[in-house]
C-alpha positions, -999 to +999 in steps of 0.1 A: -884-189+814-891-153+820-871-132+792-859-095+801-870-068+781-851-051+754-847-019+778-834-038+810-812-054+787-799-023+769-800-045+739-811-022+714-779+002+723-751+011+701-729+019+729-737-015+745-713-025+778-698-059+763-692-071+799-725-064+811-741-097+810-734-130+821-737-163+807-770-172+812-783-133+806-764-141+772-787-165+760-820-148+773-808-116+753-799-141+719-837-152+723-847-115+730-835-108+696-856-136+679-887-124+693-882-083+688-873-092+649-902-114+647-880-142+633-896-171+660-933-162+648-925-157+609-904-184+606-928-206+625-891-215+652-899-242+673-890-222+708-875-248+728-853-254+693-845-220+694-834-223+727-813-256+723-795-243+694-783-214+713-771-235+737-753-255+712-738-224+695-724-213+728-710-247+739-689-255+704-667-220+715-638-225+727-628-209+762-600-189+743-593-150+754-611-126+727-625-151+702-648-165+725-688-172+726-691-136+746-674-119+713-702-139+694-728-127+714-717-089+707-715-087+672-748-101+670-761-075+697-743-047+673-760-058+641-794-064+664-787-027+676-784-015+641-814-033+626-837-018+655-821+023+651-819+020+612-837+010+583-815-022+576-840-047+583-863-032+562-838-031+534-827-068+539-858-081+546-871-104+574-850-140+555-819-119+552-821-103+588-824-136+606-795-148+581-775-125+593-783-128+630-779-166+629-742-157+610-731-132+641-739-157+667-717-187+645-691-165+627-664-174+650-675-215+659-646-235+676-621-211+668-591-217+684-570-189+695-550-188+665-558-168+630-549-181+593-520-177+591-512-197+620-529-229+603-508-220+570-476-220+595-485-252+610-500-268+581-529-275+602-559-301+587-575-270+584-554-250+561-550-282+542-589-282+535-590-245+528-565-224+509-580-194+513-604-178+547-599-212+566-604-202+598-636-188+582-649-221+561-644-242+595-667-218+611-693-217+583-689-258+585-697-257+621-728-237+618-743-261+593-730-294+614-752-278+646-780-265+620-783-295+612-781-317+642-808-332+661-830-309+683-810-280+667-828-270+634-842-240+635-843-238+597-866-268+595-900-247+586-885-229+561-895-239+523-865-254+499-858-222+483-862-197+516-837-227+535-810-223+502-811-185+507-802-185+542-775-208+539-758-188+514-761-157+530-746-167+561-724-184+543-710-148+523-714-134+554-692-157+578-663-153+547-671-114+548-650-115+588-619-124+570-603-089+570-586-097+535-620-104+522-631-070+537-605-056+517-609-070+477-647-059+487-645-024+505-640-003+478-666-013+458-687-005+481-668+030+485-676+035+451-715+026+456-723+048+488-705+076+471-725+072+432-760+069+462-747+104+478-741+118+448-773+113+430-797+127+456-798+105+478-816+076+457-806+045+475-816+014+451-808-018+472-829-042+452-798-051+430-782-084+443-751-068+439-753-044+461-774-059+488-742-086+491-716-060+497-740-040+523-746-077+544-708-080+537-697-046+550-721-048+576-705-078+592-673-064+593-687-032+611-702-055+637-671-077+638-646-052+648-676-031+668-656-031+698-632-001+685-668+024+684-678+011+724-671+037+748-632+036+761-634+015+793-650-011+769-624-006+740-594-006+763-604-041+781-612-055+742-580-044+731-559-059+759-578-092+754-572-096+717-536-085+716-530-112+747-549-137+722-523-124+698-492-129+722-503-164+733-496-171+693-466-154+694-454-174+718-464-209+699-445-198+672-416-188+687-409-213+715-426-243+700-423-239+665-392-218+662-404-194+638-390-160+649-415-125+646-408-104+620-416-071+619-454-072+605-457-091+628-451-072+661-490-076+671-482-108+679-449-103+696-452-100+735-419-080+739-436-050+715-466-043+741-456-006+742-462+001+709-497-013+714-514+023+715-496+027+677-505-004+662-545+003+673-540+040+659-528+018+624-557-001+627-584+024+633-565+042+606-568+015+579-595-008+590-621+011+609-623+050+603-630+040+565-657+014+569-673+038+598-669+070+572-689+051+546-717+039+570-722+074+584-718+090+550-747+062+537-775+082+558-787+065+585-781+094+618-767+064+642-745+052+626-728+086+635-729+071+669-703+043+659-679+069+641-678+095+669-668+061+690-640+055+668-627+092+665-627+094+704-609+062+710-583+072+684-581+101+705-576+081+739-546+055+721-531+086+710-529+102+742-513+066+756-491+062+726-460+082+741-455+060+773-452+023+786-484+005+780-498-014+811-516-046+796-543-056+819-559-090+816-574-109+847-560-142+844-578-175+853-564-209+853-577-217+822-568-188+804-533-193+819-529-228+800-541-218+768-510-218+751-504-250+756-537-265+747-539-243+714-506-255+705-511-293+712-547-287+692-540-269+663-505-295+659-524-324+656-552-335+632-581-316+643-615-337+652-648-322+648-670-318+677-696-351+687-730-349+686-726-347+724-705-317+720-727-299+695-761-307+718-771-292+753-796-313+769-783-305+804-795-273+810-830-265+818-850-232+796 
């Protein structure tokens, strides 16, 4: 199988098109990213492995709107994107960098539509196993289960102690997408870019301390990535995620009879016009900070990503004094997801077969 290059990919871009590949270009670009890191050759990854496990990854997603394997796929191109224009891979080294690729590509695994407080709601089998990030522990527990599985190992030339490291980085780093977890961690980190700007410019990243909340902070500036992408890109992510949101919204109220309340309204389909506010909250809160700190850290493009932000908080201000028009091509599948997320996440959930977690159908 012929693999593009980086440039006819655009893979190494920070202002990547998120719609710009399909399916199968997907997977060429996830193997594209092995090779240009050097992870398949230093790791000693069996390449038709390499190219299973991808598969596998992408099959145990769910067809749901935003959290999808396509969302996958772009925060790993974001953190790929920043590895190759910054000095991160040099600062994380070559275990840590393919940790943290491998954790992009699984941090959302059979997600289902829904977020956690949904499963605390519903008192799904989930929440019941996790108190805390359980959308997030299900995903870390997937990643293992097709890590693991036969024909899927990628891991398996790695020594005992190398194999322990990875596993607990992705691990951290799968938790670090749960936005509450981004918040107990961001300040600290606050705190440690501005004592590095403030004493020259000495960046000390060999305490393990510090190297966790960079991984950490970096997947949450990959995670939510789509906020930086220029606005046609934003605008289509945005419409896609807050119809996620509404599909939700609509479980709880028809279904389960719980009513919205009012920090809530992102999930309330009746309160689409004030879309264009509730993104300016969230650039405001979430986004503008983490992309301040990154940009204030050094690295010149990373600039890129908070220029992205400003001008898109710019464009949902401009939209936030008039009727919002939602746009979201609907397909038939997408059309019943309601229903199937609601029948799913209301009844003991089973974990995927082997048959699920394995591609052996397709031909790379």
């Amino acid at each position: 199988m012929l693999i593009p290059s980086t440039s006819s990919l655009s893979l190494s871009s920070l202002r990547f098109d998120d719609f710009s590949l399909n399916e199968d270009q997907m997977i060429k670009a996830c193997i594209r990213m092995f090779i240009d890191l050097d992870l398949i050759e230093r790791f000693h990854i069996d390449y038709k492995v390499l190219c299973k496990w991808i598969l596998s990854v992408r099959k145990n997603y769910r067809p749901v709107l935003y959290h999808n394997w396509r969302h996958a796929f772009n925060v790993a191109q974001m953190m790929y994107a920043i590895f190759v224009n910054t000095e991160m891979c040099f600062i994380l080294g070559e275990l840590e960098t393919m940790a943290l690729i491998v954790a992009c590509l699984c941090h959302d695994l059979d997600h289902r539509g829904t977020n956690n407080s949904f499963q605390i709601k519903t008192g799904s089998p989930l929440a019941q196993l996790y108190s805390t990030s359980t959308l997030e522990h299900h995903h870390f527990d997937q990643s293992l289960m097709i890590l693991n599985s036969q024909g899927n190992q990628i891991l398996s030339n790695l020594s005992p102690d190398e194999y322990r490291r990875v596993v607990q980085v992705m691990k951290e780093a799968i938790l670090a997408t749960d936005l509450a977890v981004y918040f107990r961690k961001r300040d600290k980190f606050f705190q440690l870019v501005e004592q590095m700007n403030t004493t020259g410019g000495h960046r000390d990243w060999s305490d393990d301390n510090n190297r966790s909340l960079l991984r950490s902070m970096l997947m949450t500036c990959c995670d939510i990535a789509a906020i930086t992408k220029p606005w046609q890109t934003q605008k289509v992510v945005a419409d896609l995620v807050a119809s996620e949101f509404y599909q939700q919204g609509d479980i709880e109220k028809e279904q389960l009879k719980i009513e919205p309340i009012v920090s809530e309204d992102m999930m309330n389909r009746e309160k689409k016009d004030e879309l264009p506010k509730m993104q300016i909250s969230f650039i405001d809160t979430i986004c503008l900070p983490i992309y301040q700190s990154f940009a204030r850290l050094g690295p010149s493009p990373m600039k890129i990503l908070l220029n992205g932000v400003i001008d898109n908080r710019e464009a949902w201000h401009l939209l936030s004094s008039q009727p919002y028009q939602l746009n979201i091509r609907q397909t038939n599948s997408m059309t019943n997801l309601s229903t199937t997320t609601a029948t799913t996440m209301l009844k003991p959930s089973t974990p995927p077969s082997n048959e699920t977690q394995n591609d052996d159908e397709h031909d790379i």
